[in-house]
N, CA, C and O of each residue as an XYZ file, in Angstrom:
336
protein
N     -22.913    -19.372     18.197
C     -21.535    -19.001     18.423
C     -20.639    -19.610     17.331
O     -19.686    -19.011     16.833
N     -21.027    -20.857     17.003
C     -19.800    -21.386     15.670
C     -20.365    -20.822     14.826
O     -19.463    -20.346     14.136
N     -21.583    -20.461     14.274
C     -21.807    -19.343     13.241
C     -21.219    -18.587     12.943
O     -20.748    -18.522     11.808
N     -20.982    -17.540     14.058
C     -20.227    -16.570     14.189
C     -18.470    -16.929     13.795
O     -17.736    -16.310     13.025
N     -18.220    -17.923     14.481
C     -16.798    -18.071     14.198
C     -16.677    -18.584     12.590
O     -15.655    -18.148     12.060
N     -17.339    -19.246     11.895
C     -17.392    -19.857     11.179
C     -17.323    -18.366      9.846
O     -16.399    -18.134      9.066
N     -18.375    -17.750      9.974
C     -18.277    -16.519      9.526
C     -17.219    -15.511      8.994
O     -17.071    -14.872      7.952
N     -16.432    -15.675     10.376
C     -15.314    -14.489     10.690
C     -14.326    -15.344     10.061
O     -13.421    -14.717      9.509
N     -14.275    -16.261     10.014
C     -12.929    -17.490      9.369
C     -13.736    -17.315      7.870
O     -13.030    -16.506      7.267
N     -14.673    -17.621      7.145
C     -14.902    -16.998      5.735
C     -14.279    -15.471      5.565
O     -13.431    -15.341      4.682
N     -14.680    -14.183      6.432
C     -14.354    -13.459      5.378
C     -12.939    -12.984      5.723
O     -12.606    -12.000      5.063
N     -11.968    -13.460      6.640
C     -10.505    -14.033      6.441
C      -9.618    -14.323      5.221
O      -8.582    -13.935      4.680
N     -10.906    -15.497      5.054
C     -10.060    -16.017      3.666
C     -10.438    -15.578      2.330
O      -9.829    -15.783      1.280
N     -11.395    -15.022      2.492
C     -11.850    -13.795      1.197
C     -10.709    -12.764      1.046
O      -9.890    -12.628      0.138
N     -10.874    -12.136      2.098
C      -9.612    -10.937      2.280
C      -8.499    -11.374      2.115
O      -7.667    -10.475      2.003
N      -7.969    -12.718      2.024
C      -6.522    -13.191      1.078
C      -6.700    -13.432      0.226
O      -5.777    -13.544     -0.581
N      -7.874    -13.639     -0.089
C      -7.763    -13.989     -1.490
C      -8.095    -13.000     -2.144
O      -8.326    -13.251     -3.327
N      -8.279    -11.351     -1.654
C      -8.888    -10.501     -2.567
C      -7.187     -9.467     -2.661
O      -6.890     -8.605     -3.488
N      -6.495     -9.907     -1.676
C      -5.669     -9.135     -1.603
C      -4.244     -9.926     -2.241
O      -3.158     -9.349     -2.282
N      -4.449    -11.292     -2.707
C      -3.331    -11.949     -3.321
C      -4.022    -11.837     -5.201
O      -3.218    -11.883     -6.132
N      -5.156    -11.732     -5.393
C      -5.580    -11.842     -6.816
C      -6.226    -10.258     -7.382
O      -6.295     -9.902     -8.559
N      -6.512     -9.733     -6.569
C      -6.932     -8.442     -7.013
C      -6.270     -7.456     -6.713
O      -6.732     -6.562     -7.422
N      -5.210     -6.910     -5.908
C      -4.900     -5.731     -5.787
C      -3.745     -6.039     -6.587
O      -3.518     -4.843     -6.764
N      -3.040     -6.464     -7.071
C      -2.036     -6.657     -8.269
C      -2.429     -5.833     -9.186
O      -1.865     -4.813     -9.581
N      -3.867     -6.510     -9.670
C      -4.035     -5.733    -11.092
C      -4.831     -4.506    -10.812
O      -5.016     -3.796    -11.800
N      -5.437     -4.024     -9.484
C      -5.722     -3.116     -8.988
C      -4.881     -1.511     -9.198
O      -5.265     -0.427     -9.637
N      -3.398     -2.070     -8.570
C      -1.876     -1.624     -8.038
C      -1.850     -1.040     -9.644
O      -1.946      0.172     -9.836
N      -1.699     -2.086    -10.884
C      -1.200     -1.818    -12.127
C      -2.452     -0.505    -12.437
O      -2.207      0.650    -12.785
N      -3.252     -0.868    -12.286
C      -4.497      0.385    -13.237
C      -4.302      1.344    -12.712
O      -4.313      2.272    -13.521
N      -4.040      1.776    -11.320
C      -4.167      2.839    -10.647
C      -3.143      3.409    -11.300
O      -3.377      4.394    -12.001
N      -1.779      2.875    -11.186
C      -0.402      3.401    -11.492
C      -0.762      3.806    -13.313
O       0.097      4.617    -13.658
N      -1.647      3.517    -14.405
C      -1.654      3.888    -15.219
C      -2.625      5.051    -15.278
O      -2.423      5.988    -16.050
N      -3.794      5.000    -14.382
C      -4.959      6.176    -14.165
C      -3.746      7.009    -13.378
O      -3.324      7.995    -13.982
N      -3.082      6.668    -11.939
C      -2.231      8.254    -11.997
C      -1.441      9.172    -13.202
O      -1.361     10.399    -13.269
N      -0.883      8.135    -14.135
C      -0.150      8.787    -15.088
C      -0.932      9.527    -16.127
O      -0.295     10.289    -16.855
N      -2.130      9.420    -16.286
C      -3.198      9.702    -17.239
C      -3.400     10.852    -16.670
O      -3.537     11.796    -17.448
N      -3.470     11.103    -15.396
C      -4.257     12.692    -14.791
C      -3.061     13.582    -14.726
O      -3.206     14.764    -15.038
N      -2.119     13.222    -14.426
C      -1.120     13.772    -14.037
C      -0.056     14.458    -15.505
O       0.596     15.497    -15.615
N      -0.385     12.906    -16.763
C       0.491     13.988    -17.445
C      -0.766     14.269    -18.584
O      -0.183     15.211    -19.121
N      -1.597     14.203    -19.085
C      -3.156     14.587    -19.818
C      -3.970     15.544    -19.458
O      -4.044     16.742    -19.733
N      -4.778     14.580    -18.572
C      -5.859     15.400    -18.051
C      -5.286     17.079    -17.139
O      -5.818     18.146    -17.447
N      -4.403     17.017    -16.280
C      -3.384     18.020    -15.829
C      -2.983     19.083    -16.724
O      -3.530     20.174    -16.560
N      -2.460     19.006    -17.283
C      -2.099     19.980    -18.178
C      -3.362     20.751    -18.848
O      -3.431     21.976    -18.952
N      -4.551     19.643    -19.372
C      -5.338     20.409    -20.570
C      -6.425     20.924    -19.150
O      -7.542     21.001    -19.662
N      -6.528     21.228    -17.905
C      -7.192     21.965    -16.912
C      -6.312     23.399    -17.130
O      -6.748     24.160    -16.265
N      -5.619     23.860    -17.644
C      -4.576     25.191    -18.427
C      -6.083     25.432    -18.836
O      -6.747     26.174    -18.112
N      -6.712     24.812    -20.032
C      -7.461     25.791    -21.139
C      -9.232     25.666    -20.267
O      -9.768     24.834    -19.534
N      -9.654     27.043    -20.891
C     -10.651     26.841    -20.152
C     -11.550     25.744    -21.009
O     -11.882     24.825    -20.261
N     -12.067     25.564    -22.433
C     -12.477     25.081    -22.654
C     -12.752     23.397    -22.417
O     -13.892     22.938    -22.348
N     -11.598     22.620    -22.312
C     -11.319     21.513    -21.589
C     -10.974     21.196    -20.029
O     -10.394     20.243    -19.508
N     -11.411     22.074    -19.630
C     -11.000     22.055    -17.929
C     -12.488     21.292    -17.182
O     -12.357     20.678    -16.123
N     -13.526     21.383    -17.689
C     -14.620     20.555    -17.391
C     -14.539     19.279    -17.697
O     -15.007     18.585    -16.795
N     -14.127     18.661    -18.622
C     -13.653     17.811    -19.108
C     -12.365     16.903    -18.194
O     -12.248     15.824    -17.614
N     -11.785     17.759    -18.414
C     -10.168     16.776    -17.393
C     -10.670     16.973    -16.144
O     -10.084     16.196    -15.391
N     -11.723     17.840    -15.360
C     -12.243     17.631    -14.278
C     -12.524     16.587    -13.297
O     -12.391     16.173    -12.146
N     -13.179     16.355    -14.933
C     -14.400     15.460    -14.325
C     -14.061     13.984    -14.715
O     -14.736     13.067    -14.247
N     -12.775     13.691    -15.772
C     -12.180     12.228    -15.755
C     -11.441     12.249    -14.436
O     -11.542     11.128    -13.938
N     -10.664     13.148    -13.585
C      -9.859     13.380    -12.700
C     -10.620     12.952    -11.388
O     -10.120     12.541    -10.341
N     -12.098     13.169    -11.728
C     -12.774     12.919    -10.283
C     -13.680     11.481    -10.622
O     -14.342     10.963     -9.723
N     -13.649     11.054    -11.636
C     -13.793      9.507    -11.809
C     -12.494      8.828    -11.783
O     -12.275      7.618    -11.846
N     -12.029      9.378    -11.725
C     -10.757      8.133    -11.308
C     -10.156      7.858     -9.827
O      -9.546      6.937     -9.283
N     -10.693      9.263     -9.423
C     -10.466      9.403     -7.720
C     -10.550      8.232     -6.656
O      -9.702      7.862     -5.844
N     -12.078      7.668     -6.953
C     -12.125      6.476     -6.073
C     -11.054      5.250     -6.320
O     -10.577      4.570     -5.412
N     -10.749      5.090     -7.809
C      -9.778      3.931     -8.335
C      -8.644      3.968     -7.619
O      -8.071      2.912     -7.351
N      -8.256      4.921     -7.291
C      -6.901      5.475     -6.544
C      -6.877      5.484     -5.305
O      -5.969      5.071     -4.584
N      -7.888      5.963     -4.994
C      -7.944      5.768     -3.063
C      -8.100      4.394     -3.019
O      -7.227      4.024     -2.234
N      -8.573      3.640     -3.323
C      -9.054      1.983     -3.304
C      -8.261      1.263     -3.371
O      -8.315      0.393     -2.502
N      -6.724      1.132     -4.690
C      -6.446      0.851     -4.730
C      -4.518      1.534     -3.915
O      -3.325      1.254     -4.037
N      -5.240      2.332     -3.280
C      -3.566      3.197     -2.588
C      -4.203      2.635     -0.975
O      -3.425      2.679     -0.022
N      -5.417      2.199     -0.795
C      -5.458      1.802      0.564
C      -4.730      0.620      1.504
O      -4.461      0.771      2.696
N      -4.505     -0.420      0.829
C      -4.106     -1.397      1.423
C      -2.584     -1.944      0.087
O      -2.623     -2.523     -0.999
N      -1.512     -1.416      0.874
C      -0.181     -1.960      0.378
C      -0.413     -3.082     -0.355
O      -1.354     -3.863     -0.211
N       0.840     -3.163     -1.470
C       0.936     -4.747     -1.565
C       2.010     -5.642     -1.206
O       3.198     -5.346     -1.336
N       1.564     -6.787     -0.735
C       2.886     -7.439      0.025
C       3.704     -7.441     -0.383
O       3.553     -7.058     -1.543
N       5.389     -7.816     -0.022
C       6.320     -7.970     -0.689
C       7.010     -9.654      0.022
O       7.736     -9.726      1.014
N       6.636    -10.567     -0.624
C       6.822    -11.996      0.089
C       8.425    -11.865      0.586
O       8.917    -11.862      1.715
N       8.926    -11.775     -0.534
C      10.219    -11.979     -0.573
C      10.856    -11.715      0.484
O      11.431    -12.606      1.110
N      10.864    -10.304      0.907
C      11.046     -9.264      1.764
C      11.315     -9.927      3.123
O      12.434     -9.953      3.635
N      10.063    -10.534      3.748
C      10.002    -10.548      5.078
C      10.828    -12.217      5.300
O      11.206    -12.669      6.380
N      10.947    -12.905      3.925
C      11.483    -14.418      4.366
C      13.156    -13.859      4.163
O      13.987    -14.624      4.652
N      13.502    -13.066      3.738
C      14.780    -12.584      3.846
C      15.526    -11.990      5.083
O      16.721    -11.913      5.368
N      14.239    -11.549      5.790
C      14.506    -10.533      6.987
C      14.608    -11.564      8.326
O      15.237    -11.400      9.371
N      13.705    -12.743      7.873
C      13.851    -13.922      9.237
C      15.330    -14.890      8.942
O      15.918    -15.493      9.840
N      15.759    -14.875      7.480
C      16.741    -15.824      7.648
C      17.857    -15.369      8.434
O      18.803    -16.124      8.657
């Protein structure tokens, strides 16, 4: 049983720490992979010759985006403003 608890209190503090050091720079790549599909890869799916091409960067970047659009990022500031 303290195994167990002991456990569940590790991956707690993983999950702050994955969500105070990694989704930052997560947040930043995504926001530069959306702009890449949206104003690049987007447009050149027009020609047929490059439409396999912007396809298929469009669907490697897919997971980067869901992954990093899944879990918000905090806003500290925010909520110590809202209790004062």
């Amino acid at each position: 049983m303290l195994l167990l608890l002991l456990l569940g209190m590790s991956l707690i503090r993983r999950a702050v720490w994955v969500s105070e050091t990694l989704l930052p720079s997560l947040y930043n790549a995504s926001t530069v992979a959306f702009g890449v599909c949206l104003f690049i890869l987007l447009p050149l799916c027009i020609f047929r010759k490059t439409l396999g091409f912007a396809g298929a960067c469009c669907l490697g970047t897919a997971p980067h985006l869901v992954l990093s659009s899944y879990v918000p990022l905090p806003d500290r500031g925010r909520y110590l403003d809202m209790a004062a």
